[in-house]
C-alpha positions in Angstrom: 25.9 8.7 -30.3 25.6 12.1 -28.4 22.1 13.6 -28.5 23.3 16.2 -30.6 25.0 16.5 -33.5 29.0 16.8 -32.5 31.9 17.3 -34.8 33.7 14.7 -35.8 37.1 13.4 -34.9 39.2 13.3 -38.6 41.3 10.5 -36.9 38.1 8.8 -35.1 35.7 8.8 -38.1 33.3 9.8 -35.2 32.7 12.6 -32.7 35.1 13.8 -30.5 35.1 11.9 -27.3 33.7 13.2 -23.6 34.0 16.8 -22.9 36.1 17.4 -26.0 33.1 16.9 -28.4 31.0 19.6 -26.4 33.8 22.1 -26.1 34.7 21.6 -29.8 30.8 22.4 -30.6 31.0 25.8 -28.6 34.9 26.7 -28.6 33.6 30.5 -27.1 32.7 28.3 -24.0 35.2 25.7 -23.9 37.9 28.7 -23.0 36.9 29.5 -19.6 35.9 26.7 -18.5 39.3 25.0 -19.5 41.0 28.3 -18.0 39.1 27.5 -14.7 40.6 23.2 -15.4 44.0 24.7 -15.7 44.0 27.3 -12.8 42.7 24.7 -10.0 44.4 21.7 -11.7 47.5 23.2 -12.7 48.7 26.2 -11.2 50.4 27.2 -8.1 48.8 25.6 -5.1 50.0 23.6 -2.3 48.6 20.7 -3.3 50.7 18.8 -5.8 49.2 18.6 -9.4 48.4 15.1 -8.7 46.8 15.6 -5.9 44.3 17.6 -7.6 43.7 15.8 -10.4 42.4 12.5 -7.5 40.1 14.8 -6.2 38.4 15.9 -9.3 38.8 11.8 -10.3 37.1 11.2 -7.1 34.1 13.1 -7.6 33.5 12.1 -11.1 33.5 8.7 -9.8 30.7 9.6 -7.3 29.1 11.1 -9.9 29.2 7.7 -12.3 31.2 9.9 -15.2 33.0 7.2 -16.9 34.5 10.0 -19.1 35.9 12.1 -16.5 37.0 9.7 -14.0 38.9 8.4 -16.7 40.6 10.7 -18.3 41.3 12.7 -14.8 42.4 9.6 -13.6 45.4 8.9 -16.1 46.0 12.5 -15.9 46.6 12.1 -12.2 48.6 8.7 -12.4 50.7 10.0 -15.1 51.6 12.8 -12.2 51.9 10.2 -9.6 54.6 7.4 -10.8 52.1 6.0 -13.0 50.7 4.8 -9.8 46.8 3.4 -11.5 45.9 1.5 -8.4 46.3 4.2 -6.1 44.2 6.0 -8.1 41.8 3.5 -8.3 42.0 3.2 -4.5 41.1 6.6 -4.2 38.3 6.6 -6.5 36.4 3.6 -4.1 38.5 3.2 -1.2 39.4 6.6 -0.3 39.6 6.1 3.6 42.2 3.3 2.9 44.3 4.8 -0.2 48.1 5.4 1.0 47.9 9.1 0.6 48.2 11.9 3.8 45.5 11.9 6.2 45.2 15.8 4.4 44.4 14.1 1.4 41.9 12.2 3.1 40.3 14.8 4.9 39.9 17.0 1.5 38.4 14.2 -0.8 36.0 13.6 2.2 34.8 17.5 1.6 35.0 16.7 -2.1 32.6 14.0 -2.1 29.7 15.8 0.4 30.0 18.9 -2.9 29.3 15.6 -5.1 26.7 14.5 -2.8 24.9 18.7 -2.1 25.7 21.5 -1.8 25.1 22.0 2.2 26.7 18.8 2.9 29.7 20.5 3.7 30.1 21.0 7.4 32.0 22.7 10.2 33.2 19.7 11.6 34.4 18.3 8.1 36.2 21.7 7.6 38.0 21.3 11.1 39.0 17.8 10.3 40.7 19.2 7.5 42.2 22.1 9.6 43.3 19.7 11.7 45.3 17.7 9.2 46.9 20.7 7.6 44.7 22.1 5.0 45.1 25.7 4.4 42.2 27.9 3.3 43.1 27.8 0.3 43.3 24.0 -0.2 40.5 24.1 1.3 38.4 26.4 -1.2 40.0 24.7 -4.3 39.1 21.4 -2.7 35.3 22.9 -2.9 35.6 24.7 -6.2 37.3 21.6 -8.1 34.5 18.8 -6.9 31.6 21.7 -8.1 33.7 22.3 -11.1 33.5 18.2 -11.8 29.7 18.1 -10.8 29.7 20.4 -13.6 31.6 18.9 -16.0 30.0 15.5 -15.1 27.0 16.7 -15.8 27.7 18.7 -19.2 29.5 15.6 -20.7 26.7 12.9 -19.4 23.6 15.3 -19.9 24.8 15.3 -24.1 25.2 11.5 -23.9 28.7 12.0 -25.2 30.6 9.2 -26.6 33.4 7.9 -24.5 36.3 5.1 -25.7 36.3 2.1 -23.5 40.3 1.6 -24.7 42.3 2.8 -21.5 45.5 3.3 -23.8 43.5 6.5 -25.3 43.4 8.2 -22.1 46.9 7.1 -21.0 47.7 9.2 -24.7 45.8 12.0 -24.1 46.8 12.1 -20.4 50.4 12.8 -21.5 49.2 15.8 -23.5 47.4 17.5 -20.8 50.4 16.9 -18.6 53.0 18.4 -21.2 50.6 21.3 -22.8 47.5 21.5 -20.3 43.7 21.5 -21.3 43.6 23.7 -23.3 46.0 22.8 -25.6 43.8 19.4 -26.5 40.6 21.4 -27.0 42.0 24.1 -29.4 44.2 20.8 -31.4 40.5 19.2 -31.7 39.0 22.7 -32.9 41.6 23.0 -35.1 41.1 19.9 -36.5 37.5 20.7 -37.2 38.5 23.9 -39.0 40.5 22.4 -41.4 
């Protein structure tokens, strides 16, 4: 039971699970921060969709966000082959996952944001540099793990309600993958207002 009172889930019988509950308490904040989600997770960049969706999976695993791992992890299996042990490999096995050494160097910048925010250093940035990143890969890599220490913390810090049932996130995954994030918080709003 979330520390406050949430709005419940017609087709749960209970409150709307991890971030959705929150965002479907205060829609009027729910919209940017899922236009912020859907910017850094799914517009142009040079790092694939999937890609992106590991690194925000891989800080909310260093952050202990059962939610958020979760759901970010089926979201990024579902955009890599429904490949779940790779994503489970990056979440506690980064330095040995099978993705680029890029990849590697990013989610190793990813996880010292999880860690503090002056854990990032020169030499991390050049390691990355040196693998490929751009600038930009760079900053979103940044901005999507402080985005997640967020979001960790907004979904944990209400002692929201998440399903144990990996099936559910495998469901909703395919939603944010066909419609983006959006989409599932204003279908779960909707559902409230009716």
């Amino acid at each position: 039971m979330a520390y406050i009172e949430l709005p419940i889930a017609p087709e749960l019988g209970r409150e709307f699970p991890g971030i959705v509950g929150p965002m479907t308490f205060r829609p009027e904040t729910a919209a940017p921060i899922n236009e912020l989600a859907n910017i850094l997770l799914r517009g142009e960049s040079t790092l694939t969709r999937g890609e992106r969706e590991l690194i925000a999976t891989h800080v909310s695993w260093k952050n202990d966000c059962f939610f958020c791992q979760t759901i970010h992890g089926a979201v990024a299996a579902a955009q890599l082959g429904h490949n779940e042990k790779l994503v489970q490999t990056v979440k506690t096995d980064w330095p040995n996952a099978g993705i680029s050494p890029k990849l590697k160097a990013l989610l190793n910048m990813a996880g010292k944001v999880q860690e503090g925010r002056k854990q990032v250093k020169a030499e991390d940035i050049a390691t990355a540099r040196a693998e490929g990143a751009t600038d930009r890969e760079i900053h979103d890599t940044v901005l999507i793990a402080a985005m997640f220490c967020m979001c960790n913390r907004y979904v944990d810090g209400l002692g929201t309600w998440a399903p144990q049932d990996a099936e559910i996130y495998r469901e909703r995954a395919a939603e944010i993958v066909e419609h983006g994030y959006s989409a599932v918080t204003e279908a779960a709003t909707s559902l409230v207002a009716d």
